[in-house]
C-alpha positions as CSV (number, residue, x, y, z in Angstrom):
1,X,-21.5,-20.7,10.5
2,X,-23.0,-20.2,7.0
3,X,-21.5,-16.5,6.8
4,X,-18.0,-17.7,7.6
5,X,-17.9,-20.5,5.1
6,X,-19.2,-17.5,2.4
7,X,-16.5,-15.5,3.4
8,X,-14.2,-18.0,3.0
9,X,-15.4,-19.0,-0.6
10,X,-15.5,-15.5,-1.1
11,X,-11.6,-15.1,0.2
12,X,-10.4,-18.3,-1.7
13,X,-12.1,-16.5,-4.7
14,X,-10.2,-13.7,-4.9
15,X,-7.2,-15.2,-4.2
16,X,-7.6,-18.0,-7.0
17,X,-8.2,-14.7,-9.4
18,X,-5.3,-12.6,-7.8
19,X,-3.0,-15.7,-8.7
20,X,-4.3,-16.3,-12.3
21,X,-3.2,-12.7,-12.8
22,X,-0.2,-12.7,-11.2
23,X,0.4,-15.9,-13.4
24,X,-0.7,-14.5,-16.5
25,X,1.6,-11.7,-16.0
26,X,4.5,-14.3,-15.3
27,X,3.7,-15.5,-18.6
28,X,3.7,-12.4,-20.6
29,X,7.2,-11.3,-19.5
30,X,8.3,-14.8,-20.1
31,X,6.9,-14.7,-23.5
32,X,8.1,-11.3,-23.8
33,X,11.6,-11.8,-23.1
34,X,11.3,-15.3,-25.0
35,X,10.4,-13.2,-28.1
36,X,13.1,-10.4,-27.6
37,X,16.7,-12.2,-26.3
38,X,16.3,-14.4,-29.4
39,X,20.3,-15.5,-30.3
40,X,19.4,-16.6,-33.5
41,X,18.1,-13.1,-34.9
42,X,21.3,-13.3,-37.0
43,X,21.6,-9.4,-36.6
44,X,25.1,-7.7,-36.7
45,X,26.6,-5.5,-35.0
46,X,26.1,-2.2,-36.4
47,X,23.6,-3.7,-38.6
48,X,21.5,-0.2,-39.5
49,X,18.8,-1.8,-42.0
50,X,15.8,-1.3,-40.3
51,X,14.0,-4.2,-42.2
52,X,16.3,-6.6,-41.4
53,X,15.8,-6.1,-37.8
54,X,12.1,-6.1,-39.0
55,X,12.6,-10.1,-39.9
56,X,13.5,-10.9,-36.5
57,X,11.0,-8.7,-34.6
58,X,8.0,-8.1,-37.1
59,X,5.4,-7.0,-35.0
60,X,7.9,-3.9,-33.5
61,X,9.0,-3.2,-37.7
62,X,5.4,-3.5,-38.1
63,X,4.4,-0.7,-35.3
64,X,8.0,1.6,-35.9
65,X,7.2,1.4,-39.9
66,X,4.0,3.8,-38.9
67,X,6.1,6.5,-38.0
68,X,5.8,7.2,-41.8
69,X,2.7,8.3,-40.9
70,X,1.8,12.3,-41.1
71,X,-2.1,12.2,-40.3
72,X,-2.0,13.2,-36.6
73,X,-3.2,16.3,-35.6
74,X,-4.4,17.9,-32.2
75,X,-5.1,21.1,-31.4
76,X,-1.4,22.6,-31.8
77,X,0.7,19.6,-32.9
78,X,0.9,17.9,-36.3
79,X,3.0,14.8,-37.5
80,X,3.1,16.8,-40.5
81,X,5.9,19.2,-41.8
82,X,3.8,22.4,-41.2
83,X,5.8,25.5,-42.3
84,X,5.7,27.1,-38.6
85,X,7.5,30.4,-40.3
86,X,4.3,30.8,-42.2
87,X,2.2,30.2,-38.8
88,X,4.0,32.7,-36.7
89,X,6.4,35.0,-39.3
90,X,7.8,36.8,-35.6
91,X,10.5,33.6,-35.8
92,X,11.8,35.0,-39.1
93,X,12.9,38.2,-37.2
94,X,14.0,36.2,-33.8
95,X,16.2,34.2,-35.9
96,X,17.7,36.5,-38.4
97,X,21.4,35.9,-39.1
98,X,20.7,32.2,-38.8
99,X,19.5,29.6,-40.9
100,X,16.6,28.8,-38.7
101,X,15.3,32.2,-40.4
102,X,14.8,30.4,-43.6
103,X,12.6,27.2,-42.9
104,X,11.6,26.0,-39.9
105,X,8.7,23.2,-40.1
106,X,6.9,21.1,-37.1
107,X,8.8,17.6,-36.7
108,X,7.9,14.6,-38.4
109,X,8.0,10.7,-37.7
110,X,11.2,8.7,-37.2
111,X,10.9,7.6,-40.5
112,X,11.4,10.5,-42.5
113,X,14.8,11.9,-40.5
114,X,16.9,11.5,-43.5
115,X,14.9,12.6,-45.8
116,X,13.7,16.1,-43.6
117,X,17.4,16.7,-42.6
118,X,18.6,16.4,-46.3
119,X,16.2,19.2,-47.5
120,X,15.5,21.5,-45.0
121,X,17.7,24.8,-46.0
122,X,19.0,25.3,-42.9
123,X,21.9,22.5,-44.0
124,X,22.6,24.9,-46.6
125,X,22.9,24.2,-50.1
126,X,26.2,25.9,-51.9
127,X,26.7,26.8,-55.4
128,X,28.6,24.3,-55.8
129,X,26.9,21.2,-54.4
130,X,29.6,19.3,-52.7
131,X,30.2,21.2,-49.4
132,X,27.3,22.5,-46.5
133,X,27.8,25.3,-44.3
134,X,27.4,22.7,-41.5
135,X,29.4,19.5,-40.1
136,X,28.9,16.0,-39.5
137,X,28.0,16.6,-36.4
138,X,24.5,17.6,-37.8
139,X,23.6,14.0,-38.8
140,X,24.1,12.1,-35.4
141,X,20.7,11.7,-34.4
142,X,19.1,11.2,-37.6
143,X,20.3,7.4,-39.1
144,X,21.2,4.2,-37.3
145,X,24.4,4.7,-40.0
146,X,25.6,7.1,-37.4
147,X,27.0,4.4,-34.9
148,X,29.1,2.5,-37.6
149,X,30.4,5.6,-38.9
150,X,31.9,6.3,-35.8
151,X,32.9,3.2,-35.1
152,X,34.7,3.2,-38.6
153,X,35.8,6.7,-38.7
154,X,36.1,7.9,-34.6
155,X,33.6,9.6,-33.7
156,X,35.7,13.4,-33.4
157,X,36.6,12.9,-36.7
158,X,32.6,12.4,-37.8
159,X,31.9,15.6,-35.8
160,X,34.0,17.4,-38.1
161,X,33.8,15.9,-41.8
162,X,31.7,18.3,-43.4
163,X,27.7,17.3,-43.8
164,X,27.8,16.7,-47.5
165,X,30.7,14.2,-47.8
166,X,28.6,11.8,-45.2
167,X,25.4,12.1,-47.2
168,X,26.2,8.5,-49.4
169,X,26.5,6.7,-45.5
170,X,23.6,8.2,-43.6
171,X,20.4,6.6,-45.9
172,X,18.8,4.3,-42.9
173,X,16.3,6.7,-41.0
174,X,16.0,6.2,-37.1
175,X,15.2,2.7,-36.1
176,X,16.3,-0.4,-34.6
177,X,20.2,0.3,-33.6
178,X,19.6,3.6,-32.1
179,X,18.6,2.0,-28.8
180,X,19.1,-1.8,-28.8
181,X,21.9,-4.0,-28.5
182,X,21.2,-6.1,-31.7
183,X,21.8,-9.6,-29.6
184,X,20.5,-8.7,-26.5
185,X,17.9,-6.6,-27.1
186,X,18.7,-4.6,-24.0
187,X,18.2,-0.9,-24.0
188,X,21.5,0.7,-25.1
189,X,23.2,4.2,-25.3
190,X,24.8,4.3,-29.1
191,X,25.6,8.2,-29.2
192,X,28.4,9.3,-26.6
193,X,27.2,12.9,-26.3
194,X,25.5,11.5,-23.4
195,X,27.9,9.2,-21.8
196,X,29.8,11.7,-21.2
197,X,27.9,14.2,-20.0
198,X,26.7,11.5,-17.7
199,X,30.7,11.3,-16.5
200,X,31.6,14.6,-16.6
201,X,29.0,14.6,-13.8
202,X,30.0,11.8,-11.7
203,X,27.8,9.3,-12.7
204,X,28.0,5.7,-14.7
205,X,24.8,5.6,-17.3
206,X,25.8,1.9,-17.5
207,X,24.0,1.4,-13.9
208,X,20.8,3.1,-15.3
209,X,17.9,0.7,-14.6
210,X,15.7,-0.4,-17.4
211,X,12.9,2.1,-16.2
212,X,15.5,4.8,-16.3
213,X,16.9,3.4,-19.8
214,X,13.2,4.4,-21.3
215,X,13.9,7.7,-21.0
216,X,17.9,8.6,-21.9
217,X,17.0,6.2,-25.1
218,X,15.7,9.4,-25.9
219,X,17.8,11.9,-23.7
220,X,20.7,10.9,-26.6
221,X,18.8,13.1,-29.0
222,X,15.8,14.8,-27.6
223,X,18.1,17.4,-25.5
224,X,19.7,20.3,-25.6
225,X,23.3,20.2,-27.3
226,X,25.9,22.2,-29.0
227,X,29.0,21.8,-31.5
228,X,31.9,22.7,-29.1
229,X,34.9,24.7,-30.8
230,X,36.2,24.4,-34.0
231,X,36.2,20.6,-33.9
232,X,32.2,21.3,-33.8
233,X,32.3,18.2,-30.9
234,X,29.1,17.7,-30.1
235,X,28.3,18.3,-26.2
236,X,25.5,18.2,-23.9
237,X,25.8,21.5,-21.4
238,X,24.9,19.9,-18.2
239,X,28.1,20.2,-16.0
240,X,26.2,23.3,-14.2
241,X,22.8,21.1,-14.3
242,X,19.9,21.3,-16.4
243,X,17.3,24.0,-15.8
244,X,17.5,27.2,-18.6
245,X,19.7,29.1,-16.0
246,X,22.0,26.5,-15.2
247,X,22.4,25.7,-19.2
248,X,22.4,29.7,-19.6
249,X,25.6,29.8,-17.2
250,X,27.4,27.0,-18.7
251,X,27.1,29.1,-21.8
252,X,27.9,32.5,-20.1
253,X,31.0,31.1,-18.8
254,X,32.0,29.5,-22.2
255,X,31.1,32.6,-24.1
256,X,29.5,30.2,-26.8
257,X,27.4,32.1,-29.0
258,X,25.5,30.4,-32.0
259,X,25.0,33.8,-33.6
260,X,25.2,37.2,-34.0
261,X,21.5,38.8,-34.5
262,X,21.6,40.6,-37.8
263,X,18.9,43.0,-36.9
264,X,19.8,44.1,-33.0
265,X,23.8,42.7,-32.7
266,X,22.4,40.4,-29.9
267,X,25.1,37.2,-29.3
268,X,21.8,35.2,-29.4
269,X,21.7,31.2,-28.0
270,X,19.4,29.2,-30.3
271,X,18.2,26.4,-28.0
272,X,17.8,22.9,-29.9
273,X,15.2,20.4,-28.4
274,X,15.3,20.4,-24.6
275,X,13.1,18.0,-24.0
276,X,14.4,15.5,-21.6
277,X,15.5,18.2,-19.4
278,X,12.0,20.0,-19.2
279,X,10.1,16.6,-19.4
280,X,12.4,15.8,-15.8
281,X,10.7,19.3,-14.4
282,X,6.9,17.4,-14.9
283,X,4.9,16.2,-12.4
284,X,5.2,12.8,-14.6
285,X,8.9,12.4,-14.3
286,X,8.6,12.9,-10.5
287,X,6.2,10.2,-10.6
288,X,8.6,7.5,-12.2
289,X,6.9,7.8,-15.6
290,X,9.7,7.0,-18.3
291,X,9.1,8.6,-22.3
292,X,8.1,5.2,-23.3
293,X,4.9,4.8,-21.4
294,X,3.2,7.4,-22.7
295,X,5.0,7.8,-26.8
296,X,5.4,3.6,-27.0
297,X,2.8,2.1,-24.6
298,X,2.7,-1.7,-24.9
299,X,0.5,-3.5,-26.9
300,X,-0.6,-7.3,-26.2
301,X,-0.8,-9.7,-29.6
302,X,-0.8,-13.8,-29.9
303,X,0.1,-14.1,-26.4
304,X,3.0,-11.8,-26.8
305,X,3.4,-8.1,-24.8
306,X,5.4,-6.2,-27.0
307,X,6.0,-2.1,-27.2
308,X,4.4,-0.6,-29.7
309,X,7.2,1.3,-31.6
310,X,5.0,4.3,-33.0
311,X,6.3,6.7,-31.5
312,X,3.8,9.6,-31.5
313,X,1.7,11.5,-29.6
314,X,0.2,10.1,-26.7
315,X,-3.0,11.7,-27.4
316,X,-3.4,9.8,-30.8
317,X,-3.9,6.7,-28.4
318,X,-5.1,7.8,-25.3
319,X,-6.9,4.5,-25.1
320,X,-3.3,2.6,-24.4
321,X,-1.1,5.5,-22.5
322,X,-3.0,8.3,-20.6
323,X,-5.9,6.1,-19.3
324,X,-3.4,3.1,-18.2
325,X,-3.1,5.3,-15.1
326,X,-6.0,7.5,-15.5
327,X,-9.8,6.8,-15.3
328,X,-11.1,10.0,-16.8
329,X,-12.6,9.8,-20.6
330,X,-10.7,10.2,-23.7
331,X,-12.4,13.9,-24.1
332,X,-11.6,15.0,-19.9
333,X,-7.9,13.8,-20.5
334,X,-7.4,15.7,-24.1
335,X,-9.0,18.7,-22.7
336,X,-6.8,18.5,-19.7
337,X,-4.1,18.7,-22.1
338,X,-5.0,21.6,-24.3
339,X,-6.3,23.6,-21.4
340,X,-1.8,23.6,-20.2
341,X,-1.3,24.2,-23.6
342,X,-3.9,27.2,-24.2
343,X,-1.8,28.8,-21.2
344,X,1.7,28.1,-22.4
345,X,1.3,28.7,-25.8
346,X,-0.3,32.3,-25.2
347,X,2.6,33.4,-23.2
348,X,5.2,32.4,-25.9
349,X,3.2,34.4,-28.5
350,X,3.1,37.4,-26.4
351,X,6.8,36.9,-25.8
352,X,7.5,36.2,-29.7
353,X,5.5,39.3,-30.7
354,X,7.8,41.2,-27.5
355,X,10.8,40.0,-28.5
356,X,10.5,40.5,-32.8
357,X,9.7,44.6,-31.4
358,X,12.9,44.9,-29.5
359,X,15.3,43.2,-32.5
360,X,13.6,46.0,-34.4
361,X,13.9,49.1,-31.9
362,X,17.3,48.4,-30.9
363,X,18.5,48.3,-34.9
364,X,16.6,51.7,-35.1
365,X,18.8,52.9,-32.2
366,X,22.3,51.4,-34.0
367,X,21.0,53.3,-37.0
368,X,20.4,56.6,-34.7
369,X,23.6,56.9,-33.2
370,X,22.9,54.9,-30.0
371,X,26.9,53.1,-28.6
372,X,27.9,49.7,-28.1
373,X,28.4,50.7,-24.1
374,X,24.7,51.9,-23.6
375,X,23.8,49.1,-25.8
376,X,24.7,46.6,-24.0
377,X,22.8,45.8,-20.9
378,X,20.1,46.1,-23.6
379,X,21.8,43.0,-25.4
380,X,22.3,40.9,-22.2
381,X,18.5,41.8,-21.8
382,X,17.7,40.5,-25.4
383,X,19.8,37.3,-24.7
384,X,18.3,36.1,-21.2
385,X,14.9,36.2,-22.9
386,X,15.4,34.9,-26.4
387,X,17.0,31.9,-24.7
388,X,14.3,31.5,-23.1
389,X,11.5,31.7,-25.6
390,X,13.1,29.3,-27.4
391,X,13.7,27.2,-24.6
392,X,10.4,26.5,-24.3
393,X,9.8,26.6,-28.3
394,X,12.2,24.0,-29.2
395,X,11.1,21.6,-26.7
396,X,8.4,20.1,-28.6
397,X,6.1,18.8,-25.3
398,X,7.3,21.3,-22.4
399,X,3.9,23.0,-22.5
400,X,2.0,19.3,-21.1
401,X,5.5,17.8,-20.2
402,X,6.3,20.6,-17.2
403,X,3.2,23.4,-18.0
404,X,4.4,25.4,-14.4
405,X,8.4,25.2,-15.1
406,X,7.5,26.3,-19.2
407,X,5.2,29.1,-17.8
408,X,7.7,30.4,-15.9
409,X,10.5,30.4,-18.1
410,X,8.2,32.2,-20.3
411,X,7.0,34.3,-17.9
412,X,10.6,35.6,-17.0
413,X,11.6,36.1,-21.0
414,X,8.6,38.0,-20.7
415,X,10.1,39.8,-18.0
416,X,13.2,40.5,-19.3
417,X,12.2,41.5,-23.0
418,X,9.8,44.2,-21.3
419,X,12.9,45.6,-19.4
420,X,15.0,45.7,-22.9
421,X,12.7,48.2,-24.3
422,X,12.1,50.1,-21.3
423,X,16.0,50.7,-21.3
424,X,15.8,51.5,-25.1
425,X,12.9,54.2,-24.4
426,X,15.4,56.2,-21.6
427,X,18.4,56.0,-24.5
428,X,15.6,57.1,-26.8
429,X,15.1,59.8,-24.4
430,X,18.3,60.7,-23.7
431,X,19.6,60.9,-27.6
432,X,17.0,62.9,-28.4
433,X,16.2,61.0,-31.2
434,X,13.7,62.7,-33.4
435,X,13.2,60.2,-35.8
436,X,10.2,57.7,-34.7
437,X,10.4,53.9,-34.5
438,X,7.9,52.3,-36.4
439,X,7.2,48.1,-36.5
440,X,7.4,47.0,-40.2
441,X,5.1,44.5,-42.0
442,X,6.5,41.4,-41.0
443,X,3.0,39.6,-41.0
444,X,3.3,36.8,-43.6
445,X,6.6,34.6,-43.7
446,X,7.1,36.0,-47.3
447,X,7.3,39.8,-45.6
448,X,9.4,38.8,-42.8
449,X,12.0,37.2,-44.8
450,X,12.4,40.2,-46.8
451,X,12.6,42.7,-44.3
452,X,15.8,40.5,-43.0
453,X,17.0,40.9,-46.9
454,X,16.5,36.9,-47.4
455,X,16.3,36.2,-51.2
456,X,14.2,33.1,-50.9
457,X,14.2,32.7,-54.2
458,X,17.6,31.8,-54.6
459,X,18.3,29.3,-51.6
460,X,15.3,27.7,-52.9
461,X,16.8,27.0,-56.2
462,X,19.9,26.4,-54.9
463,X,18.4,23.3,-52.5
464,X,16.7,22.2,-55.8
465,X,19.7,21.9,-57.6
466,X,21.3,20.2,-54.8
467,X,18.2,17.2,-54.2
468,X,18.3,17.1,-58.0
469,X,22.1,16.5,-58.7
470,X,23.5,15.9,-55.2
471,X,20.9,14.0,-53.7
472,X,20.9,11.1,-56.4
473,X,24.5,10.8,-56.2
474,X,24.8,10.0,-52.7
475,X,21.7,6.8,-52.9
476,X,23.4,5.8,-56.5
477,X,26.7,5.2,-53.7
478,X,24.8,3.9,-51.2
479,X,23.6,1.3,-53.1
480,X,26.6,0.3,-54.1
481,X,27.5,-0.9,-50.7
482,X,23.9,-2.7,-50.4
483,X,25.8,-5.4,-48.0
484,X,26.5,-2.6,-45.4
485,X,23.4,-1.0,-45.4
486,X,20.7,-0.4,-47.8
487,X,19.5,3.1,-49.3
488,X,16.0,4.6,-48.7
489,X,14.9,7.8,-51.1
């Protein structure tokens, strides 16, 4: 009899403790969604001032205002704008002809979008300093500004007003009215790009559910895209779905090319930033995880749950996002991570180094005589696996994200870049050439960039003279309209 009263104490026990939980979880959300449907925010629609969002919702301003942030560093990632050309000078050869050739730098925080977009030289900077080499289209996913403009302008007519005459409205870095209905609070799509990709392939985004809506937040910007025709429209290339080959035949069948390689002819396809597709190809997606769990875990403060809106890497808070699910130590869990990355990484270099040989040995056959119809199964070759190198390279987390899908995209660029020069060695052969190829001294950035007859020298003044005299202008403007939006230098 004295057992079976202790079991029921012990019974009543846990379920008095499995209710205070459940109970104190009740609370949170209520709290939580208490402290985020507020009606009296007084935000605006379109209102891209980050700060004043930050009134309504400190602690999230608080956590988001971090993103300025460029401490973090693991064992191949920084928050920092690392020169990645100087790092690993073969991207100056795979991207010669393009602007990518002339500064490439590892990603920072939300924060610094505008400022990172305005003077990196790939957005050109022209004698002149009133026009860029590139469209509006460029800015989309850098400024909450982007939404108004396109609500004020249309949005085919931002795609195609040239960069620099947008500079004076784009001034509020990433934030706030990227992702969230400013009465609401609800998790919204702002950027069409991927509403329609979401129609052109049957589906309504709208019907999303707010686990889903966690991750195309995101999926607006963190994919891969391209300016479509003249009216440099920007589009996502999903119709044929979203793995490299599916993306590589949507491109195939448009006969897109981004550019011309100046060293090897190749009609090369510079990837941007698939990340949301590769991240789907993870053993995390497949599990329900969304981006947000493990780049803005939630964070508990005065009663309230709130999401922490640093958005960095998870392994600079393992604490709060990888050991929510998992039990192992902080040191297990990194090492787990770097021990994907060790085997991703040293593929892609192997490929790099592959692929920077073959630009160079198929010029030396151009400049021997070799044809345009012998060259060009070598080209296609060239193509398949440049697209797939920088698949993987552009995707900033594919090598932890989906380690098996980015080895074996690697693995067949690999593939394929081998085959390019064995097909060059039989032309070799059969030309008779007597001259012999040799690799020049493309080991520093400095090196590479003049082999590919970059004068650094000059676009570096140039995009001096432009943040100088340009740059000014544009906040001096943006001021000006202080009630619309405020400017950030």
């Amino acid at each position: 009899m004295k057992k079976k009263n202790w079991l029921i104490v012990v019974i009543l026990a846990i379920v008095t403790f499995g209710l205070g939980l459940l109970t104190n979880s009740i609370m949170e959300r209520r709290a939580e969604s208490a402290h985020l449907s507020r009606a009296d925010n007084n935000i605006q629609p379109f209102e891209a001032r980050n700060e004043i969002w930050g009134e309504a919702y400190p602690r999230e301003y608080q956590s988001w205002a971090k993103t300025a942030d460029t401490t973090f560093r693991s064992k191949y990632m920084s928050s920092n704008n690392d020169d990645l050309l100087e790092e690993r000078p073969e991207m100056v050869i795979l991207w010669a002809g393009y602007a990518f050739s002339k500064d490439y730098t590892a990603p920072r925080g939300h924060m610094h979008a505008v400022e990172d977009v305005r003077h990196t030289l790939r957005t050109g900077a022209p004698s002149d300093t009133s026009k860029s080499p590139q469209p509006g289209t460029c800015w989309t996913c850098k400024s909450p500004d982007v939404p108004r403009l396109m609500n004020e302008m249309g949005v085919a007519n931002f795609y195609k007003t040239n960069w620099a005459d947008l500079g004076s409205g784009v001034v509020n870095p990433i934030g706030c009215a990227d992702c969230h209905d400013p009465k609401t609070m609800n998790l919204t799509i702002t950027r069409p790009a991927l509403v329609e990709a979401f129609h052109r392939s049957g589906k309504d985004i709208s019907k999303a559910t707010h686990q889903e809506m966690r991750s195309l937040v995101c999926a607006q910007c963190h994919v891969e895209y391209y300016f479509k025709g003249d009216e440099k429209y920007l589009t996502f290339p999903w119709d044929d779905g979203k793995k490299v080959e599916e993306i590589e035949a949507y491109y195939d069948n448009a006969k897109f090319t981004d550019f011309t390689h100046k060293l090897s002819r190749t009609p090369i396809l510079k990837a941007q930033h698939p990340d949301y597709e590769i991240f789907q190809l993870g053993i995390h997606a497949q599990r329900g995880v969304s981006c947000a769990d493990c780049h803005m875990p939630y964070k508990s403060e005065g009663g309230i749950k709130y999401t922490d809106h640093h958005v960095t890497s998870p392994l600079a808070n393992i604490n709060n996002t990888c050991q929510v699910c998992h039990r192992e130590s902080e040191a297990v869990l990194a090492g787990n991570v770097y021990e994907r990355q060790d085997y991703v990484y040293g593929l892609r270099n192997k490929l790099e180094k592959q692929l920077a040989m073959v630009h160079f040995y198929a010029k030396f056959l151009w400049d021997n005589g070799v044809k345009e119809p012998d060259m060009k199964p070598v080209l296609d070759l060239i193509r398949k696996s440049q697209w797939r190198w920088d698949f993987i390279t552009a995707s900033h987390g594919a090598a932890f994200h989906a380690p098996i899908e980015a080895q074996r995209v690697l693995a067949d660029g690999l593939y394929y870049a081998m085959q390019a020069e064995t097909k060059m060695n039989s032309l070799n052969d059969k030309m008779k050439i007597t001259a012999r190829f040799t690799m020049p001294d493309i080991s520093s950035k400095a090196k590479a960039q003049a082999v590919i007859g970059l004068d650094m020298q000059k676009e570096n003044t140039a995009k001096e003279r432009f943040m100088q005299n340009v740059v000014p202008q544009w906040l001096q403007k943006a001021k000006e309209k202080g009630a619309l939006y405020s400017a950030k230098s």
